[in-house]
C-alpha positions as CSV (number, residue, x, y, z in Angstrom):
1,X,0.0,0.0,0.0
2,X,1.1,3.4,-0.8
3,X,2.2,5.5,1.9
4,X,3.8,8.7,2.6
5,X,6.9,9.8,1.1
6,X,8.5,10.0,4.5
7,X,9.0,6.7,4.4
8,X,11.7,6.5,1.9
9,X,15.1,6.4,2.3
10,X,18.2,8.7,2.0
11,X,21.6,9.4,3.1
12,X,21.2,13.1,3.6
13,X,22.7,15.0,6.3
14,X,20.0,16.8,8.9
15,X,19.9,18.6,11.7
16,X,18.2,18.7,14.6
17,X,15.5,21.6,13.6
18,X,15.1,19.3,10.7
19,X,13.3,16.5,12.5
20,X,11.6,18.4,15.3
21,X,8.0,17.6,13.8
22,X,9.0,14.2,12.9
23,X,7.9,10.2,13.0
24,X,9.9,7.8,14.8
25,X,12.7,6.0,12.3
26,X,14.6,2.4,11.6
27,X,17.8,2.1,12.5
28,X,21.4,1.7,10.3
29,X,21.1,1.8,6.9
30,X,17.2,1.2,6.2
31,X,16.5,5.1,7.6
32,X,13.9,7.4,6.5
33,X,15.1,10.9,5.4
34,X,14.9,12.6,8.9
35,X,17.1,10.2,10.5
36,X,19.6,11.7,12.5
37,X,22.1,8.7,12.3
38,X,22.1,9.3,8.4
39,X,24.7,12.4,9.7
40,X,26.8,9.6,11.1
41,X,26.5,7.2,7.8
42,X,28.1,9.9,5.8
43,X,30.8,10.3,7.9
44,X,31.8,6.5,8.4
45,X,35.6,5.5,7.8
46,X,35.8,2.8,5.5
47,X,36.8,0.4,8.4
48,X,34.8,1.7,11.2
49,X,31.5,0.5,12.2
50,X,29.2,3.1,14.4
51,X,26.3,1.6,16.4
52,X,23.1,3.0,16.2
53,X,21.5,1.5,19.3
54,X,20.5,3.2,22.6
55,X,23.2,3.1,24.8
56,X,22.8,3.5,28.9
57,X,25.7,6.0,30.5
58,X,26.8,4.3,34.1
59,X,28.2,6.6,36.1
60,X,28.6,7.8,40.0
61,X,25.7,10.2,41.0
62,X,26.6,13.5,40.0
63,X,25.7,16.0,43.4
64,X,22.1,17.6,43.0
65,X,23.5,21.4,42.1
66,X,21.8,24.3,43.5
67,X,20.5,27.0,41.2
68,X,23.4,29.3,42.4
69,X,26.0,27.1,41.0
70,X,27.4,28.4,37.7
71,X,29.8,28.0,35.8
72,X,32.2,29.9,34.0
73,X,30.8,31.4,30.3
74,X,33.2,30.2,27.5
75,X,35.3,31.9,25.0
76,X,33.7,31.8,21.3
77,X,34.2,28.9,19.1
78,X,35.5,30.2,16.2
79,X,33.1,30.4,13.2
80,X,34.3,29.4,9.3
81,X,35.5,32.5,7.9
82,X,34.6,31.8,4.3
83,X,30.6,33.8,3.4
84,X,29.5,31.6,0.8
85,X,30.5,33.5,-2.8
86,X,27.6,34.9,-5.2
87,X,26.2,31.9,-6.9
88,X,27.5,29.0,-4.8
89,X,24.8,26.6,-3.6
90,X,23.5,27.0,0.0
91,X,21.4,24.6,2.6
92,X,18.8,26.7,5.0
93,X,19.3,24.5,8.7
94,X,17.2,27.3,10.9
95,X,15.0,30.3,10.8
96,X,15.6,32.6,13.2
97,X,12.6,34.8,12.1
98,X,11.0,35.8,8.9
99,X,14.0,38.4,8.1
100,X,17.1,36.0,9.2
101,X,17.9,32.6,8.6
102,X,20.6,30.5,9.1
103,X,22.4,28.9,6.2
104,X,25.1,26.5,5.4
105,X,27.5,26.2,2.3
106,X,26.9,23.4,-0.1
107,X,30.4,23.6,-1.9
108,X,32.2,20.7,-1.7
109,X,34.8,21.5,0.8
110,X,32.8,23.2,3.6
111,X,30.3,20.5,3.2
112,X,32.7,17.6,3.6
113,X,34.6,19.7,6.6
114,X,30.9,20.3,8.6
115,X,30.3,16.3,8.1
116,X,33.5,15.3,9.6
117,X,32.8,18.5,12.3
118,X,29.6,16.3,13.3
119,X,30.7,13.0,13.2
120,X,33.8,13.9,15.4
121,X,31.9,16.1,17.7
122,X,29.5,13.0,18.5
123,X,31.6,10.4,18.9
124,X,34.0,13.0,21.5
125,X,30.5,13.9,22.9
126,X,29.0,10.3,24.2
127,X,31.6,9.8,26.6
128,X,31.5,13.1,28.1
129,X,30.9,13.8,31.8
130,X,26.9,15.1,33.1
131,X,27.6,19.1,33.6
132,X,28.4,19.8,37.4
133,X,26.0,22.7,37.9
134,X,23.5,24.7,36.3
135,X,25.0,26.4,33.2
136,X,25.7,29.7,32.7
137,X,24.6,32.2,30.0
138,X,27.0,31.6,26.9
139,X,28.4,28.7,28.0
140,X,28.6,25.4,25.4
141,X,27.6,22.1,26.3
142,X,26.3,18.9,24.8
143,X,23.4,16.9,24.1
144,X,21.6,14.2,22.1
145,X,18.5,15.5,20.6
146,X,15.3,14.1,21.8
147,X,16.9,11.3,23.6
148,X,17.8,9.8,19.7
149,X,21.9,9.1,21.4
150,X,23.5,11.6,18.5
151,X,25.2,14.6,20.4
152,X,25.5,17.9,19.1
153,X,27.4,20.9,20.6
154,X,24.6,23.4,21.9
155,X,24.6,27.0,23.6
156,X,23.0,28.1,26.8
157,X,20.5,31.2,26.1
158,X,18.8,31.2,29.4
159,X,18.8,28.8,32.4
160,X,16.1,29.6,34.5
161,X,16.0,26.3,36.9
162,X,17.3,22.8,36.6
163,X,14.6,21.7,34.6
164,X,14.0,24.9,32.4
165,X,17.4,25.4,30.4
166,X,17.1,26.7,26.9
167,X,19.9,26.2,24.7
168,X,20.7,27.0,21.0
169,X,22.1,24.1,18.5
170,X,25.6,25.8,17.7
171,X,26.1,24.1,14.2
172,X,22.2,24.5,13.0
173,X,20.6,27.6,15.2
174,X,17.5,26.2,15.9
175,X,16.4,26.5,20.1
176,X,15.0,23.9,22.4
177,X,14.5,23.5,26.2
178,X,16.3,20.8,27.8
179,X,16.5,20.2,31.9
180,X,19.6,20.0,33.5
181,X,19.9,16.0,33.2
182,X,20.1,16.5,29.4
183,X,23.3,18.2,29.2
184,X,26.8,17.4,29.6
185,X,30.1,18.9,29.6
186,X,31.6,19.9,26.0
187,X,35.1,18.3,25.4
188,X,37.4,21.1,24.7
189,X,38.0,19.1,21.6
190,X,35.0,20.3,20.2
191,X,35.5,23.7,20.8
192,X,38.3,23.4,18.2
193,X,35.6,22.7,15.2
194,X,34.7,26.1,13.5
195,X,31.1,26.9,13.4
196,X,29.7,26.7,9.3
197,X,26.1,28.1,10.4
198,X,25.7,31.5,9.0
199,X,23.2,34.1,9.7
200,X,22.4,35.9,6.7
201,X,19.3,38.6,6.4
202,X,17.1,38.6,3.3
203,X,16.9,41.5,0.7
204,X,13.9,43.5,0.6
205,X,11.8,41.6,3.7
206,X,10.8,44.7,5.9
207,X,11.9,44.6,9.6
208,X,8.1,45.3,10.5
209,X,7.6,41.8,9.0
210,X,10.0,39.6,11.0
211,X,7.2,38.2,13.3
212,X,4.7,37.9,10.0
213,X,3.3,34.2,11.1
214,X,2.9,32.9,7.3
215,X,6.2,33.9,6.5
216,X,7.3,32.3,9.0
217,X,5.3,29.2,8.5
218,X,6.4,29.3,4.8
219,X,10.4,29.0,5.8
220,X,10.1,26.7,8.6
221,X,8.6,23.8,6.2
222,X,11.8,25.0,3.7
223,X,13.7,24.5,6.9
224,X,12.3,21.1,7.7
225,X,12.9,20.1,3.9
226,X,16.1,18.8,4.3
227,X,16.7,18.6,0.5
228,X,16.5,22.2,0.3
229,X,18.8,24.0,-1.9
230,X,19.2,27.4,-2.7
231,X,21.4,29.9,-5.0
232,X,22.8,32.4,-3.0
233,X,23.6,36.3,-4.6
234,X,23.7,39.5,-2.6
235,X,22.4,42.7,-2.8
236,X,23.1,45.9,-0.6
237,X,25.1,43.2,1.8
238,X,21.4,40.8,2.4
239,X,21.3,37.8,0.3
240,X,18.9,36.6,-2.3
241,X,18.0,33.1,-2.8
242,X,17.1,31.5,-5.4
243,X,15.7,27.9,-5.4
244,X,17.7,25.5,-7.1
245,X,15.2,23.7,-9.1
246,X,12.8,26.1,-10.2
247,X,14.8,29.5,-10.3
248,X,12.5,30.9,-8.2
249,X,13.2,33.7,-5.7
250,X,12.5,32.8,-2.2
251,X,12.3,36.7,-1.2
252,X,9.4,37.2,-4.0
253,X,7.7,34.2,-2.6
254,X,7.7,35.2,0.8
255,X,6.6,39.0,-0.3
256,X,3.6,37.2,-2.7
257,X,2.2,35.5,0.7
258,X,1.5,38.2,2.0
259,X,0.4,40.5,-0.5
260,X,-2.0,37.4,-2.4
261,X,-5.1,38.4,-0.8
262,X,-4.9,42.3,-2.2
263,X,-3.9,40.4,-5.4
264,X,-7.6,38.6,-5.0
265,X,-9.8,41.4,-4.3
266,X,-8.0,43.7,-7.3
267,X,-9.2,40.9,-9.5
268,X,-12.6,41.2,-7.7
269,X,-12.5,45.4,-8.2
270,X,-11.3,44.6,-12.2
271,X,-14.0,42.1,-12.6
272,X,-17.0,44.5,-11.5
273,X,-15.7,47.0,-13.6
274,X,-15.8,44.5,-16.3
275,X,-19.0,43.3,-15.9
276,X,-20.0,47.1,-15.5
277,X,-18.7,48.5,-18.8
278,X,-16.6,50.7,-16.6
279,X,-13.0,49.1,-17.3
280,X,-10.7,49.4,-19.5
281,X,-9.9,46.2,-20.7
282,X,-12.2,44.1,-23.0
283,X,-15.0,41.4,-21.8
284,X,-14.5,38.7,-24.3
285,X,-14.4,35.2,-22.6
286,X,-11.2,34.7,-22.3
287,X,-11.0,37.5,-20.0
288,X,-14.1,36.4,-17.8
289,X,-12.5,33.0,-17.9
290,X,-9.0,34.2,-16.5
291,X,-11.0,36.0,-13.6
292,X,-13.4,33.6,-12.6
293,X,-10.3,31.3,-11.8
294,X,-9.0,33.5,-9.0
295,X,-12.3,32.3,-7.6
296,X,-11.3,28.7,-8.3
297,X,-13.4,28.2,-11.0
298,X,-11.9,26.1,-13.7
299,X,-11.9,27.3,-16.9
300,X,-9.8,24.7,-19.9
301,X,-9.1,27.4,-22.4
302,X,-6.5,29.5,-19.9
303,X,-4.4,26.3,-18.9
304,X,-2.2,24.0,-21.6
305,X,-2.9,20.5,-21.0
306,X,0.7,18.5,-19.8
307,X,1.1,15.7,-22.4
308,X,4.5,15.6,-22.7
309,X,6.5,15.2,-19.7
310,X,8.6,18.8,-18.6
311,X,11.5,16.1,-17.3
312,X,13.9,13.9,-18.3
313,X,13.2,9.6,-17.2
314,X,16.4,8.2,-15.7
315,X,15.9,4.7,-15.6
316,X,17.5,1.4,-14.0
317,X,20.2,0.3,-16.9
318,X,21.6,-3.2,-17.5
319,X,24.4,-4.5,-15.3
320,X,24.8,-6.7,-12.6
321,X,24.5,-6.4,-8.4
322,X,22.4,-3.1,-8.4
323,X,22.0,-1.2,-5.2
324,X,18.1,-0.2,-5.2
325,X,15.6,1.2,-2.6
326,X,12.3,-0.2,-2.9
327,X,9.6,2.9,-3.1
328,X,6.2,0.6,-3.5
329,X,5.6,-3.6,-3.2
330,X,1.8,-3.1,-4.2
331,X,1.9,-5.1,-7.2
332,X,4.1,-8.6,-5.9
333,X,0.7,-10.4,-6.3
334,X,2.0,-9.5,-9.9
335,X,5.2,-9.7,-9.8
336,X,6.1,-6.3,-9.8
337,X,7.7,-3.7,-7.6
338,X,9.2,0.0,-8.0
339,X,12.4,1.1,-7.3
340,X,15.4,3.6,-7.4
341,X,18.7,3.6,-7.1
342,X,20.2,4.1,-4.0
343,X,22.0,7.3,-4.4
344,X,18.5,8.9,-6.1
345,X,16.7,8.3,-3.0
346,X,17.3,12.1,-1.6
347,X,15.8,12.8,-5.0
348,X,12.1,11.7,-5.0
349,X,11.9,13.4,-1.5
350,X,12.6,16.6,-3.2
351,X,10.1,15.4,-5.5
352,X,7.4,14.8,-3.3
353,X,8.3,18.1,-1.0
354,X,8.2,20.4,-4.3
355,X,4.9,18.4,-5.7
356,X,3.6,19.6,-2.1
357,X,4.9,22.9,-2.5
358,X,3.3,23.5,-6.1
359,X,-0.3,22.0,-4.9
360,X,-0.5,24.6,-2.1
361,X,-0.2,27.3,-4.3
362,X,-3.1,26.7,-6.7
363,X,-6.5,26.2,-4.8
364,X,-8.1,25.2,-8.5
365,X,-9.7,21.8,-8.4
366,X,-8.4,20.6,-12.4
367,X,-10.2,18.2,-14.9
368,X,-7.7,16.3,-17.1
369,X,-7.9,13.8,-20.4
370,X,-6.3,10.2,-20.2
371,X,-2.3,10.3,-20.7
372,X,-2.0,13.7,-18.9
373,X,0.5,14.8,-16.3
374,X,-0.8,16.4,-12.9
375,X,-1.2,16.5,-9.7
376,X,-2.8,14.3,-7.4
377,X,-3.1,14.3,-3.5
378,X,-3.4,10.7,-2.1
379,X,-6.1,9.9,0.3
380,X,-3.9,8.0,2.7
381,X,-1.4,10.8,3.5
382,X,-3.0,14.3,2.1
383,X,0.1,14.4,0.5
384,X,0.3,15.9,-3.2
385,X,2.5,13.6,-6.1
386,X,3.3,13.8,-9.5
387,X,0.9,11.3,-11.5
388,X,-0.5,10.4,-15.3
389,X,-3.8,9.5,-16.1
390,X,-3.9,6.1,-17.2
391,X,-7.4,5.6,-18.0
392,X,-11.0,7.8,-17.4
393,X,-13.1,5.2,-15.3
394,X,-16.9,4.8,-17.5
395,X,-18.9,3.8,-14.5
396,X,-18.3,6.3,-12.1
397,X,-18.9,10.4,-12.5
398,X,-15.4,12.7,-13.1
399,X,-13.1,9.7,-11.7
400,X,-9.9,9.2,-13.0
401,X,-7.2,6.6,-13.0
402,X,-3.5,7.4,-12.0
403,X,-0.3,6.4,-11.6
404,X,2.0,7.7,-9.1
405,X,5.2,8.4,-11.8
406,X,7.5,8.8,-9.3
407,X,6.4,5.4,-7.0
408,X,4.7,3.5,-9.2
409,X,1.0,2.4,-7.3
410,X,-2.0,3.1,-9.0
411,X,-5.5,4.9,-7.4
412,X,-8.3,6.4,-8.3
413,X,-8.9,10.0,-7.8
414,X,-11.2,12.6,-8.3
415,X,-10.8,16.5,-9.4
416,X,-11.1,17.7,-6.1
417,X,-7.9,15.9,-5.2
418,X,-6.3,16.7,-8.9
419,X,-3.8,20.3,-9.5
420,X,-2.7,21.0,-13.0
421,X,0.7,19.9,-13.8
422,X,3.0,23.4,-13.7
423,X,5.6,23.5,-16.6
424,X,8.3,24.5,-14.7
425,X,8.9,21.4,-12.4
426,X,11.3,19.7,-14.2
427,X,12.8,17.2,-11.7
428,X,13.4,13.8,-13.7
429,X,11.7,11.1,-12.7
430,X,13.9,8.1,-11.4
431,X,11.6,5.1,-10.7
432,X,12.0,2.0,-12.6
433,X,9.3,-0.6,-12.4
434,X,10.6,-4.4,-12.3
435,X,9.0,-7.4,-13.4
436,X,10.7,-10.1,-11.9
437,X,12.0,-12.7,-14.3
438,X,13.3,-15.4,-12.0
439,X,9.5,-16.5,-10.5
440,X,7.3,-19.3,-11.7
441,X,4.5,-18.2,-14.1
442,X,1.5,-19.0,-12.3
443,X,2.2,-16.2,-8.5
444,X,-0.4,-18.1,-6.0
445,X,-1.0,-17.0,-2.1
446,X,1.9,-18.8,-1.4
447,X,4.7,-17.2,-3.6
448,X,3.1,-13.9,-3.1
449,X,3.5,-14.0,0.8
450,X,7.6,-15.0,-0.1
451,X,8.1,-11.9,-2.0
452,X,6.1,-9.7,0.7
453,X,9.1,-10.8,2.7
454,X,11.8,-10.8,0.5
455,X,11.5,-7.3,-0.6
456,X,9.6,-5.3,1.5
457,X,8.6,-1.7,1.8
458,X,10.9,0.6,2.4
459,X,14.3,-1.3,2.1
460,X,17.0,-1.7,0.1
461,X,17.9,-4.7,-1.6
462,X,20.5,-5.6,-4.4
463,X,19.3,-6.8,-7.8
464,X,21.6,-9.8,-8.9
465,X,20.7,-8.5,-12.8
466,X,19.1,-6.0,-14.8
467,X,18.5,-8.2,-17.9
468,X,16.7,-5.1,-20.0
469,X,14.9,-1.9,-19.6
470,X,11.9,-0.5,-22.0
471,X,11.7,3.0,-23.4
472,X,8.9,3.4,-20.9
473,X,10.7,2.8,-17.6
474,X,9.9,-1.2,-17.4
475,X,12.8,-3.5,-16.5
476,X,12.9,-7.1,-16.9
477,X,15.3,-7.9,-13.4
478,X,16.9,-11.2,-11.7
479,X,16.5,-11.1,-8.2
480,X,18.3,-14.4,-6.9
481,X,15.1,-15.3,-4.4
482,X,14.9,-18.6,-3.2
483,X,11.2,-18.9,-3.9
């Protein structure tokens, strides 16, 4: 059954304001996207093994401090020097409010060096010693976040009692209150890794607007996207960003939210003075047709149907022992599952995030014609994916059949739960699905039960041998099951 796109799996580094709204996850390699651990698998040595399990800390009991006892405030931990140049590629870990956020570099270099930064500072960090007394203002100390047993070097801001300490993530930005159990002593070790965060204010967002609630909302579900990626140029020393896929600015976007509902009621003025004789403009249909769909009212003649696909297919190609994560199982009864390659699995969360991302910003429920590219948002999750109309079903009023392009499960939806497919999301599709050539011809109960457990959803498995691969994204695979 199709589910979420949290689910799937990925190797992407993210941070602790990253998962804060975030499910429970699996442990070593078989991790969703929000894992913290996935830090950790990036930063592996090829002969060192890191443990994911919970670990227990024994230790003598630590004296009860009184709220009196502080210590000393620390010196700064030096921050990397390097602002990230006009064009280079940037990450957004935290929002500090709608005006400032904080940003990471992307460039190789300072992206391998804040890796190796995390994965030292956490292995130096889970043998470190329970702080002594209640922190000071300023001072650095350590913690795991949420109790997941991956430390990170954080910041007292305030300490109010022993069980109301806020501190601020050093490497990411993000706050969060922790009690004085949670914490424990930096090793001065770690105060040797420079700080990559930067804080960088965006071009043309008013100061009057930094507590603006949808702008705020708008960046913290960038933030929590932990595929995010951004262009970064300047102008009059504040930075503009522009997404990586789409070319859009992030400052206009956060300016539109705001200013969209004056953008609806000049529409309503222009129409009256339409209907009125009183504007300017003619009153041919077209017109009334591009109006009327501010309102949500669909009208076929102002959008261009999708029939050709704005993206490029990367499929599986033929070779032997291929790394794959499994992104749906629904059709083993058939013989059939999707898949992706390992290393593309960052890639269809992207997809699903900006297929999310579109959906909210057209309200317009969308009829289309079999073989169409759209929208669709899937009853199970709410969530909005990138589908094509396989077939218009007879028997049952405006319902249409779809696949799910970038997972490969098939549902029926209606136009309520269908968006027009926009031109400029142009993220290739990387699913293959596999028919599985090594399984008798004739899959009973039996055999299908096998394969639920043999390759099951999410994992990743190996494919012994992609034998051949269609134009159209179907590959004929060898999977070496013992069924």
């Amino acid at each position: 059954m199709f589910k979420t796109s949290n689910k799937y799996l990925s190797r992407d580094l993210v941070s602790p304001s990253q998962r804060s709204n975030q499910s429970s996850l699996s442990i070593s390699a078989v991790q969703k996207i929000q894992k913290p651990s996935t830090i950790i698998t990036e930063l592996q040595k090829p002969d060192e093994q890191v443990s994911f399990k919970k670990f227990q800390i024994i230790a003598k009991p630590t004296p009860e401090p009184t709220k009196t006892q502080n210590v000393k405030t620390d010196v700064e931990i030096e921050v990397y020097p390097n602002m990230p140049a006009a064009g280079d590629f940037v990450n957004i870990v935290s929002v500090f409010n709608s005006r400032h956020v904080y940003i990471r570099s992307l460039e190789p270099a300072a992206d391998k060096q804040f890796r190796v930064n995390l994965y030292n500072i956490n292995k130096l960090c889970k043998t470190a010693r329970p702080i002594q007394s209640l922190p000071a203002p300023k001072s650095y100390a350590c913690t795991d976040y949420q109790g997941d047993g991956l430390f990170y070097r954080v910041r007292v801001v305030k300490a109010e009692d022993l069980n109301n300490i806020t501190v601020r993530y050093v490497d990411f930005g993000n706050v969060e209150k922790k009690t004085f159990k949670d914490l424990r002593q930096l090793p001065e070790e770690c105060k040797e890794f420079k700080i990559f965060k930067i804080a960088v204010t965006l071009n043309d967002i008013p100061a009057t607007l930094d507590s603006n609630k949808k702008m705020l909302n708008y960046l913290q579900r960038i933030s929590d996207d932990v595929t995010n990626k951004y262009k970064i140029f300047y102008e009059n020393d504040r930075a503009v960003l522009l997404d990586a896929f789409s070319g859009e600015s992030l400052n206009k976007q956060l300016l539109d939210l705001i200013n969209f509902k004056q953008q609806i009621k000049d529409k309503e003025i222009e129409k009256e003075e339409l209907s009125s004789g009183r504007g300017s403009g003619s009153s041919d249909s077209s017109s009334n047709e591009s109006l009327d769909t501010v309102k949500g009212i669909q009208k076929m003649s102002v959008m261009e149907r999708v029939m050709e696909p704005p993206f490029t297919f990367e499929y599986l190609t033929v070779g032997d022992d291929v790394p794959v994560i499994i992104v749906d199982n629904s059709l083993l009864e058939h013989g059939c599952f999707s898949c992706c390659l390992e290393k593309n699995a960052s890639g269809i969360e992207r997809i699903s995030k900006k297929s999310q991302w579109y959906a909210d910003k057209d309200s317009h429920h969308y009829i289309p014609i079999e073989r169409e590219y759209i929208l669709v948002r899937y009853s199970d999750d709410s969530e909005w994916y990138r589908a094509q109309v396989s077939a218009v079903v007879e028997d049952e009023k405006d319902t249409f059949e779809v696949t799910f392009i970038d997972y490969g499960n098939v549902t029926k939806v209606t136009p309520e739960d269908i968006r027009h497919y926009p031109d400029t999301f142009t993220e290739p599709c990387r699913t293959t699905t596999c028919l599985i050539s090594d399984l008798p011809y004739e899959i009973d109960e039996e055999i299908a039960k096998e394969l639920r457990k043999e390759i099951q959803f999410p994992s990743m498995k190996t494919i012994s041998k992609v034998l051949s691969v269609t134009d159209e994204g179907y590959a004929c695979v060898l999977m070496g099951l013992s069924i």
